[in-house]
N, C-alpha and C positions, 0 to 999 in steps of 0.2 A: 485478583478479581476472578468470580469463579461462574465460565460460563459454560450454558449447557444448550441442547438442542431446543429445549421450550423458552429460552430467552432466546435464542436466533430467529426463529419463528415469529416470537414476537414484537420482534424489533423490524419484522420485513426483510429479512435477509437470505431467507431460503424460501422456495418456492418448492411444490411439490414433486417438479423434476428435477430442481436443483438438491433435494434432499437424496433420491435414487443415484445423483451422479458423485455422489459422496466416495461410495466405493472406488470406482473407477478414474474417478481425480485422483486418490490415493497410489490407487496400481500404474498408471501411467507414470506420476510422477518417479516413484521407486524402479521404474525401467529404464526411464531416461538418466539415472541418477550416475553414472562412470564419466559422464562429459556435464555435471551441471555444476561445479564448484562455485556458488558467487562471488563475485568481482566486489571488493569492498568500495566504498562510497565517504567522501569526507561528509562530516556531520551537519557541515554548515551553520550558519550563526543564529537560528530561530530553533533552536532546540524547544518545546515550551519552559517555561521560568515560573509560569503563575497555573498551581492545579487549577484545573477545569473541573465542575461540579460534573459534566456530562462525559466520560472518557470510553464511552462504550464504544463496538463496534459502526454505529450509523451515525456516517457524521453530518447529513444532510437533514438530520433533526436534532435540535438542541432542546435539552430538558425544560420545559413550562414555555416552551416558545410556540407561538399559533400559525406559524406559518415554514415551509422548507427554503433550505438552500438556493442559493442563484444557481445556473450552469447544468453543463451535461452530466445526468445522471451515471454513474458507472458502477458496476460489480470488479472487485478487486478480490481475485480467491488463489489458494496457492496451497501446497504442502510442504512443511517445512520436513526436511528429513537428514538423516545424517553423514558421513562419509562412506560410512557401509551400507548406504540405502536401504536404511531404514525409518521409518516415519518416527518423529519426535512428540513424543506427546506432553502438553502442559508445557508447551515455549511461549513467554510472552511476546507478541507479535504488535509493536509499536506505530503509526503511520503520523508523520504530519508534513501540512500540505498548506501553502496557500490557498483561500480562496476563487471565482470568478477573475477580481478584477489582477487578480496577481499578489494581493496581501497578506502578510503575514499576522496573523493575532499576536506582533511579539516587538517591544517596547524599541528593539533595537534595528527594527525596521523603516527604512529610509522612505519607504514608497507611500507616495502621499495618496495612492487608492482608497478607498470606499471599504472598510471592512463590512462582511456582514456576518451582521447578528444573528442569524437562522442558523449560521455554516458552526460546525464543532470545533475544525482545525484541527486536532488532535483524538488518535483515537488508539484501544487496545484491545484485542483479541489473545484468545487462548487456545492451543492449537489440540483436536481433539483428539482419540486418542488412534486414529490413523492418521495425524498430523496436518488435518484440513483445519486453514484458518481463513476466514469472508468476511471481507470490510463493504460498504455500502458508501461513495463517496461521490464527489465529483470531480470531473477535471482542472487542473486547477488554470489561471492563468498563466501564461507568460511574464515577466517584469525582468530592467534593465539589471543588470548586473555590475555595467562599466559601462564607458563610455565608447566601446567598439562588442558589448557583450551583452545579449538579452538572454537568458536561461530559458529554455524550451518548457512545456509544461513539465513536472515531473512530482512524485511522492518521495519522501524521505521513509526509511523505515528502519527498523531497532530491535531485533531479535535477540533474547538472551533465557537463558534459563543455567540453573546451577550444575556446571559439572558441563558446559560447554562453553567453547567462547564466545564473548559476543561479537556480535555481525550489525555493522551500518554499512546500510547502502541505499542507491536511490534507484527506483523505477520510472523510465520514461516511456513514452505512448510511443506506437509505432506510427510513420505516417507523416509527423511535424517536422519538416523544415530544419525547427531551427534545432532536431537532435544532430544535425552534420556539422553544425559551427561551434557546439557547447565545449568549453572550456575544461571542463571537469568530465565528461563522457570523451572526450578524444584524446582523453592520456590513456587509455585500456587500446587495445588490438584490437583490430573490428570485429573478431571474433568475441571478446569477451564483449563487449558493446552492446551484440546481439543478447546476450542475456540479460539484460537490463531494458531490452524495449519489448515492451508488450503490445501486441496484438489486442484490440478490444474489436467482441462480435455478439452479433444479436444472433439469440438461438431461444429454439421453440421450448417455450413452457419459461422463460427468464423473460422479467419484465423490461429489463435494461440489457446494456451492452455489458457483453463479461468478459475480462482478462484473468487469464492464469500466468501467475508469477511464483514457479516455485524455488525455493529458497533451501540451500544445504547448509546447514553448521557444525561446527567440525567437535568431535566428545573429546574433550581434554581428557 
């Protein structure tokens, strides 16, 4: 998939000050990059199975659909970059997520919620070439796991490109609850923890609340 600045644009995904902050996403991320190694993530069982006509970046619009997404709107942006902090350019950058009510668009899903039809579920980005990739999504719901275990909100994500390894892992919000009892975030050291929960903030000239989540992969 080959994307560029005038399809992000027009998808709604950068804003005029989010365009200028391009740069400086990049350089920050490349500073912080000697303590950012991600913490891998299992894949879990809703991987998607059945391609999606619609797999672009904004998943709170689905192709020929007249209306958006349920739920809190979010900006998800990040710089993928390498062990030598260096930005990774042309990494595909995977995300899939539950919807609203907690549902997954995927056959082997137990939860008897309300799928909705407006929501993408699954989407993919191309990381430019100072290694900024922006997804346009929403939070997703919570849903039960077990019967002593409800999963916090959180995104699945799929990094890979040729001549690195790939990288699964998952992002959760900062804030919720139920990130202190999950199952799968408290086998990492709360050190590593913390790099997987994102902060989301409203900031001037971004129409939505934006988290940055940057992501290292290591060059085989």
């Amino acid at each position: 998939m080959k994307t560029n600045r005038r399809d992000i644009l027009r998808n709604g995904l950068l804003s005029t000050a989010a365009l200028l902050s391009l740069p400086s996403l990049a350089k920050a991320a490349t500073g912080q990059c000697s303590n950012l190694k991600t913490p891998r993530q299992p894949e879990g069982p809703f991987y998607p199975v059945v391609d999606q006509v619609d797999t672009d970046a904004d998943l709170i619009r689905v192709q020929g659909a007249t209306e958006i997404a349920k739920g809190q709107i979010v900006i998800v942006e990040g710089v993928v970059i390498d062990q030598h902090c260096k930005p990774v350019q042309g990494a595909l950058v995977e995300i899939w997520q539950a919807c609203e009510t907690g549902k997954y668009n995927h056959p082997s899903d137990p939860n008897e919620a309300a799928i909705d039809p407006n929501f993408q579920y699954w989407g993919k980005a191309i990381s430019s070439a100072t290694g900024v990739y922006r997804f346009r999504t929403i939070i997703p719901g919570a849903y039960r796991a077990d019967v002593d275990w409800v999963r916090p909100p959180h995104i699945h994500f799929k990094i890979s490109k040729r001549g690195y390894m790939e990288l699964i892992t998952q992002m959760y919000f900062a804030g919720d609850q139920l990130n202190a009892k999950d199952k799968i975030l408290e086998r990492l050291p709360k050190a590593e923890q913390q790099k997987l929960i994102v902060q989301f903030k409203s900031a001037q000239g971004m129409q939505h609340p934006t988290g940055q989540f940057n992501i290292q992969i290591e060059k085989v």
